[in-house]
BATORLUM-333268 format. One line per 3 residues: number of its first residue (from 1); for each residue x, z, y of C-alpha. Coordinates in steps of 0.2 Angstrom, whole numbers, plus 5000, padded with zeros to 4 digits. Layout:
BEGIN
NUM) X,Z,Y ~ ... .
END
This chain:
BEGIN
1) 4859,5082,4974 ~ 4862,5064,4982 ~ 4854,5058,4995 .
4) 4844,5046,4984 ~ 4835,5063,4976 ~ 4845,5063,4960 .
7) 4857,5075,4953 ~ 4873,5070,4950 ~ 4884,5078,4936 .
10) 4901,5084,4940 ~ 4913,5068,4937 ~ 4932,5064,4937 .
13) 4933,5049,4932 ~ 4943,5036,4946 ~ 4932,5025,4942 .
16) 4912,5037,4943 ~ 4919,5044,4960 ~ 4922,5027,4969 .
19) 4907,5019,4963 ~ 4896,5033,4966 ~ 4903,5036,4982 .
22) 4893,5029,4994 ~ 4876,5038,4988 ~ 4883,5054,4997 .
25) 4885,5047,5013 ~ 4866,5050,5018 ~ 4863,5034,5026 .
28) 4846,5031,5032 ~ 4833,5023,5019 ~ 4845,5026,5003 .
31) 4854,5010,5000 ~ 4865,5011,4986 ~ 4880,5002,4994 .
34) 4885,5007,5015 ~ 4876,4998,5026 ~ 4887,4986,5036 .
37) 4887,4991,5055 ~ 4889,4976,5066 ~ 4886,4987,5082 .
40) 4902,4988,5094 ~ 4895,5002,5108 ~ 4884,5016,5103 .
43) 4873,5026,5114 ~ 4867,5042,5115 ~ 4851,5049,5120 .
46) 4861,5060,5133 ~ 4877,5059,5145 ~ 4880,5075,5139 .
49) 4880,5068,5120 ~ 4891,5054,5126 ~ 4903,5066,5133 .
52) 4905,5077,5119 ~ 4909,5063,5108 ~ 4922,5056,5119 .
55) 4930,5074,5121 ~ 4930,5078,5102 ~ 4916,5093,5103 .
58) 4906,5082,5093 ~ 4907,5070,5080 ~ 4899,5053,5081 .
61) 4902,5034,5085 ~ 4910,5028,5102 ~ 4918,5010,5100 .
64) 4919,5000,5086 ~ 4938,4999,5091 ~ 4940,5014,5085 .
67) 4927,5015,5069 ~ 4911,5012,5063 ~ 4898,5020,5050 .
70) 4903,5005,5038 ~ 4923,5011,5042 ~ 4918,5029,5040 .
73) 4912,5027,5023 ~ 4927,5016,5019 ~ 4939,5031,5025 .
76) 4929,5044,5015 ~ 4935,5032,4998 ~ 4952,5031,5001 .
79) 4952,5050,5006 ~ 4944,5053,4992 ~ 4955,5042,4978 .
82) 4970,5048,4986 ~ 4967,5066,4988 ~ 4969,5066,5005 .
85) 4965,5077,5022 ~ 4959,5063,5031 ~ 4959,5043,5031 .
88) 4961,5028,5045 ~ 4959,5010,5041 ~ 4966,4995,5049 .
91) 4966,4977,5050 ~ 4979,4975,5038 ~ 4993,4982,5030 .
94) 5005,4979,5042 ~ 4994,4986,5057 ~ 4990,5001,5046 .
97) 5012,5003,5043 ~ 5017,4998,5062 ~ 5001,5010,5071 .
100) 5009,5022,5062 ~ 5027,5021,5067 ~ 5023,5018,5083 .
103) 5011,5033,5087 ~ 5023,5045,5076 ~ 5040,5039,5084 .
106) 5050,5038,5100 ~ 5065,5033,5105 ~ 5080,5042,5102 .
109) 5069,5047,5084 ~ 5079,5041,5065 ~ 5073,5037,5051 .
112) 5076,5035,5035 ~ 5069,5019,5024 ~ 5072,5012,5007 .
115) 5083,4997,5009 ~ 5072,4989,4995 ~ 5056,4984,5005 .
118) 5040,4971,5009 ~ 5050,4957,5020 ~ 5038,4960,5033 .
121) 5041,4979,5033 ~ 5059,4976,5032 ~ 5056,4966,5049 .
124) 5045,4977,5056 ~ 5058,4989,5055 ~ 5073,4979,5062 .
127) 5062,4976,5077 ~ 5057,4995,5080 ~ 5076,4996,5082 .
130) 5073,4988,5098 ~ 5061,5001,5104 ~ 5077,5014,5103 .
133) 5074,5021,5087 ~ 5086,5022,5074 ~ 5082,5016,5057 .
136) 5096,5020,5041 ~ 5094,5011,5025 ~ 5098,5017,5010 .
139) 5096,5015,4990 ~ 5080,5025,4988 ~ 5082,5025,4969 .
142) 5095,5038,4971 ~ 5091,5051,4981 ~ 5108,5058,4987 .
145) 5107,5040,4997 ~ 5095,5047,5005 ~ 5100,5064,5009 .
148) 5115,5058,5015 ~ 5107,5047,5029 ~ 5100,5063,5039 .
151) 5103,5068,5056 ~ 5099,5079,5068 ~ 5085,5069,5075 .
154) 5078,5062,5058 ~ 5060,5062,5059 ~ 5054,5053,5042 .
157) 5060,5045,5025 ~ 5050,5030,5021 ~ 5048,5021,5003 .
160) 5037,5010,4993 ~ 5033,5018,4976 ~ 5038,5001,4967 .
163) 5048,4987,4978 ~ 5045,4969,4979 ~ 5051,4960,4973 .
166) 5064,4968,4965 ~ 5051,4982,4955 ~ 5065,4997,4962 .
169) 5059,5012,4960 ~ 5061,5027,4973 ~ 5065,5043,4968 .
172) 5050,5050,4970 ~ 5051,5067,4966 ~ 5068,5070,4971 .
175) 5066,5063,4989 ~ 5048,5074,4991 ~ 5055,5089,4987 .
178) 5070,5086,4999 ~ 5059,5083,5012 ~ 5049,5098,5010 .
181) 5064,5108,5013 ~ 5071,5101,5028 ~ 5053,5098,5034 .
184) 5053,5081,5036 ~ 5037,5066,5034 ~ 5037,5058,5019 .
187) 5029,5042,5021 ~ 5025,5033,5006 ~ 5018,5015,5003 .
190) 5006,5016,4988 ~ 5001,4997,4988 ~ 5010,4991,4973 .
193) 5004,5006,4961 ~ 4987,5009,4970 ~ 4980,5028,4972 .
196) 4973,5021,4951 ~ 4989,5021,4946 ~ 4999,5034,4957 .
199) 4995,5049,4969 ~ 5008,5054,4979 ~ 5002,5067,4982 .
202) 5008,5075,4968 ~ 5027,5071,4973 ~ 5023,5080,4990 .
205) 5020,5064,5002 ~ 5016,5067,5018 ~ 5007,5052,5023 .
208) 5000,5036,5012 ~ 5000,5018,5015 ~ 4989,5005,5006 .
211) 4988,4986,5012 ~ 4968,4985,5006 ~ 4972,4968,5003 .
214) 4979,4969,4988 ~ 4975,4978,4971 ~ 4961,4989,4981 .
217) 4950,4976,4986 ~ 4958,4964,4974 ~ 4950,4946,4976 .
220) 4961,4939,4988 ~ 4947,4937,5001 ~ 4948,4950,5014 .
223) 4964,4960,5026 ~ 4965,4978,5026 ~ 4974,4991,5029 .
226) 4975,5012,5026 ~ 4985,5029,5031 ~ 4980,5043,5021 .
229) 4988,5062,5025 ~ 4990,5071,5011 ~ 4988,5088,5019 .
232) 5006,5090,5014 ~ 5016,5093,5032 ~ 5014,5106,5043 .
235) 5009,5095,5060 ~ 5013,5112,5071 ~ 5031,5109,5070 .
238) 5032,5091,5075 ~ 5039,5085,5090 ~ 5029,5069,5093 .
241) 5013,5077,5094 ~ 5006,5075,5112 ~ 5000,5090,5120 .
244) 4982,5081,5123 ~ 4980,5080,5103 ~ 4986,5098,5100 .
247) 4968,5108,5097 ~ 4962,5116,5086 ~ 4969,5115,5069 .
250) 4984,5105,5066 ~ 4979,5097,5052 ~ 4972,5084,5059 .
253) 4984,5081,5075 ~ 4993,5066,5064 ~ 4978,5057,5062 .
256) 4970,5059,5079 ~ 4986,5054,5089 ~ 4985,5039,5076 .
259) 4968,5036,5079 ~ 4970,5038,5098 ~ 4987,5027,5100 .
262) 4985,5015,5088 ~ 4965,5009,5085 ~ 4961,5012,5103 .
265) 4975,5008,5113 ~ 4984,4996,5101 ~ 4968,4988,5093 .
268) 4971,4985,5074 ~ 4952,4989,5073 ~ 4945,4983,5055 .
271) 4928,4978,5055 ~ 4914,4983,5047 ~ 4911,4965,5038 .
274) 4930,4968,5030 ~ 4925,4984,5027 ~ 4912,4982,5016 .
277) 4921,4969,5007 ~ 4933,4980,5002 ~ 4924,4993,4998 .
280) 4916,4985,4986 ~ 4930,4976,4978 ~ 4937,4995,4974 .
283) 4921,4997,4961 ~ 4932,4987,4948 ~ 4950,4994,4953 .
286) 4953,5002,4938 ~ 4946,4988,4928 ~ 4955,4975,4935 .
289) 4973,4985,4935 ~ 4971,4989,4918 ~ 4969,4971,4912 .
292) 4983,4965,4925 ~ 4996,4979,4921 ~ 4992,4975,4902 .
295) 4996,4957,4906 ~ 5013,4959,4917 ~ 5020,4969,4903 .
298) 5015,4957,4890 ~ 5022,4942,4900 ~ 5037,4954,4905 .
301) 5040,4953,4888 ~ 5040,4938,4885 ~ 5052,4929,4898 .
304) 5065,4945,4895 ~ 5066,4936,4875 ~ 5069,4918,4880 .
307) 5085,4910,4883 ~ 5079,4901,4899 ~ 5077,4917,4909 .
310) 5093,4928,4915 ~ 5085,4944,4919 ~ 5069,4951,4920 .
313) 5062,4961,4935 ~ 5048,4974,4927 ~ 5046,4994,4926 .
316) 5040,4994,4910 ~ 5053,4985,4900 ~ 5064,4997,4893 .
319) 5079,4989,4902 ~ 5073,4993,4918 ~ 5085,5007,4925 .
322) 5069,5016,4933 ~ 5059,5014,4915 ~ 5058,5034,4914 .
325) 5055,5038,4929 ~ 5040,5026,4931 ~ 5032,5032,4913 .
328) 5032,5050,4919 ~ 5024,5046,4935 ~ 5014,5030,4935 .
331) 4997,5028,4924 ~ 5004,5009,4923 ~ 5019,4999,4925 .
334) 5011,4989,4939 ~ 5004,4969,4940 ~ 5020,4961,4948 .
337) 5035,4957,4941 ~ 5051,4943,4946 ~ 5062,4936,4934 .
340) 5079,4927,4938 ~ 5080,4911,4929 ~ 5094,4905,4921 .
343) 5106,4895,4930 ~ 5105,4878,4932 ~ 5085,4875,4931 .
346) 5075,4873,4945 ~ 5062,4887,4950 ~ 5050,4874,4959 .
349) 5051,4862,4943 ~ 5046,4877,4931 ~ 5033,4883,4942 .
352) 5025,4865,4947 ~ 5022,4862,4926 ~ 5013,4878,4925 .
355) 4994,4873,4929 ~ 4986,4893,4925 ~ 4998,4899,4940 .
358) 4994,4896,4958 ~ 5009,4893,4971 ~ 5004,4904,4984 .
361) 5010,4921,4991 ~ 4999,4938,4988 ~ 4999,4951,4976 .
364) 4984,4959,4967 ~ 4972,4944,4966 ~ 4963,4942,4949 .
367) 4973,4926,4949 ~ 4990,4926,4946 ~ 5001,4917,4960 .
370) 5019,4916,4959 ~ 5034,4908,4971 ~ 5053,4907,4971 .
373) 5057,4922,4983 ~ 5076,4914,4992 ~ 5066,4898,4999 .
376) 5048,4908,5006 ~ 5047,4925,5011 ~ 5063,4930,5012 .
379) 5070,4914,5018 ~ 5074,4920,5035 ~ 5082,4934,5029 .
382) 5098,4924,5024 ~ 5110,4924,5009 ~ 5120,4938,5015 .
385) 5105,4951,5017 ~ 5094,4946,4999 ~ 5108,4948,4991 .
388) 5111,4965,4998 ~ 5091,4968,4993 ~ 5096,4963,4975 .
391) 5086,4945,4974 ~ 5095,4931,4968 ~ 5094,4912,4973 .
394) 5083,4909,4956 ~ 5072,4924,4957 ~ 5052,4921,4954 .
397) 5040,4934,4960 ~ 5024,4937,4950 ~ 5007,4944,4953 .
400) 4998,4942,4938 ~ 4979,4943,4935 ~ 4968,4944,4924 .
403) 4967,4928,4915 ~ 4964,4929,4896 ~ 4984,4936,4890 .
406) 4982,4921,4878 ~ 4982,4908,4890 ~ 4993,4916,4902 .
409) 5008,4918,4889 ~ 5006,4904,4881 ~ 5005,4893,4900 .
412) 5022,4901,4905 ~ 5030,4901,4887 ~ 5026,4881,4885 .
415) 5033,4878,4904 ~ 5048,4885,4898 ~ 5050,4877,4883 .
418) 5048,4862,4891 ~ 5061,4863,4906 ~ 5074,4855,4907 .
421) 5093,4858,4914 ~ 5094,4849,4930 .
END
């Protein structure tokens, strides 16, 4: 029985769950979408009520800081699309990934990370060096990379299910199952496939990363960020834990000391307003992914035949040296793809003449945005380093929307037609 007084079937449908999901919260008055909570303190009838909720006797609101009824009911969807023990969410992506390094890690700790990464993550990283831990990059797609990079104080091995831009994809199954034996986190970032099209779960992650920004809430209007554990690691034997967090059952010692060092002392606190935004963006997940993964492979198609492009970036093409590994474990191939044009044509001339596509950097809008990757997020990088990442100087990142597919081929297949050698 839901709180609104009706029975509701058994479902396992993605989408029934998500969009039937907020009618088991039991918010007062039964309104059909969570309520957003602009509160920042909460009080309590009592001192003794306070305190209990400070000391983690009872459950309840303290600071917006470190959640909210409207966050709550956010975490409860991700936990629940994922699979998960537990979820926190964050401002964004990014405060979601480095809350979570930094509560988890010290210095003197190792890690181990896929060399094909985010820019941003991949500087994230090269700054936590700083902080005296040790980061090793390897090829994630091959798993004896990875396995060769441990150490006696390794801690975690980090990958992104798809990269970007290069569409690399990690070993998954391999590199889980390692980790389980030499009881080590397995930290995956789910953002490119989204828990629609991947649960890593089932390729035994330990913890789960989304940027909400992208194909969750998927307009392109609102920042967000998630960490999801899957349940999979065994918390008691961790290190890092500190003693203050180490009650009661260890399942949730992860996500407490995440909670406790990150939202409260760090501060990447998402509101309630972004919140609601992306919860209610995640009704249409599957829709929208379904149409822009159809898309992608379509257009993927489509550049790797014409004689204007040099290679083509893309899961789902046959060519791809991940192609079977991603049809065994991915619903979809994914909405991104880059694509090397030939030498001798200009990425920004091609790109200008295409009026459907947006110059702009993001991923999982309903729009589909590209940029040439050398000159704008991985600029600072340097020559030497992209190439070591696998993108060339005439590499063109996609995120591709939902547009009609007619209009969308045909936009990219004219622009091409009509370029002309420089």
């Amino acid at each position: 029985m839901s709180k609104l007084g009706k029975t509701i079937e058994s479902v396992t449908g993605f989408t029934s769950r998500i969009i039937h999901h907020d009618r088991e919260e039991g918010f007062a008055d039964g309104p059909v979408h969570a309520p957003i909570y602009n509160s920042v303190p909460y009080g309590y009838a009592t001192t003794e009520a306070l305190e209990a909720v400070f000391q983690g006797k009872a459950t309840g609101q303290s600071y917006a800081r470190q959640s909210t009824p409207t966050t709550d009911s956010l975490q409860s969807m991700i936990n629940q699309a994922e699979d998960g023990l537990g979820t926190l969410v964050f401002a964004s992506g990014m405060a979601a990934l480095t809350a979570t390094f930094f509560a988890l890690l010290k210095a003197g700790d190792h890690v181990i990370v896929s060399r094909y990464l985010f820019g941003n993550t991949h500087s994230f990283l090269a700054s936590l060096c700083e902080f005296g831990v040790e980061v090793s990059f390897v090829d994630a797609t091959i798993a004896d990379d990875v396995q060769a990079a441990l150490q006696d104080n390794t801690r975690l091995v980090f990958v992104e299910t798809i990269a970007n831009p290069g569409t690399q994809v990690a070993d998954l199954e391999a590199i889980g199952l390692w980790c389980e034996k030499q009881k080590l986190i397995f930290f995956v970032d789910n953002t490119i496939t989204s828990p629609y099209m991947f649960n890593p779960k089932r390729v035994k992650a330990s913890l789960v990363i989304n940027s909400l920004s992208k194909y969750f809430s998927g307009h392109g209007n609102v920042l967000g960020g998630s960490v999801t554990d899957t349940g999979m690691y065994d918390w008691s034997i961790f290190p890092n834990i500190f003693e203050a967090y180490r009650k009661g059952s260890a399942d949730k010692w992860a996500l407490t000391q995440i909670k406790k060092k990150s939202l409260r002392d760090m501060g990447g606190a998402l509101s309630s307003d972004s919140a609601y935004q992306i919860a209610l963006g995640a009704e249409t997940m599957a829709l929208r992914m379904d149409r822009a993964c159809s898309n992608a492979r379509q257009l993927a198609e489509l550049l790797e035949e014409h004689s204007k492009v040099e290679r083509v970036y893309y899961p789902g093409l046959k060519s791809h040296p991940q192609h079977t590994q991603a049809s065994k474990w991915f619903r979809h191939f994914g909405g991104i793809l880059s694509f090397d044009l030939a030498r001798g044509y200009s990425c920004a001339t091609l790109l200008n003449d295409i009026g459907l596509v947006i110059n702009a950097t993001h991923l999982g809008d309903n729009r589909t945005l590209a940029l040439p990757m050398a000159t704008t997020i991985f600029f600072e990088m340097g020559a030497k380093n992209r190439a070591a990442l696998g993108i060339s100087d005439q590499m063109i990142r996609c995120s591709v929307g939902i547009e009609d597919p007619d209009d969308l081929l045909g936009a990219f297949a004219g622009a091409l037609d009509r370029l002309a050698a420089l």
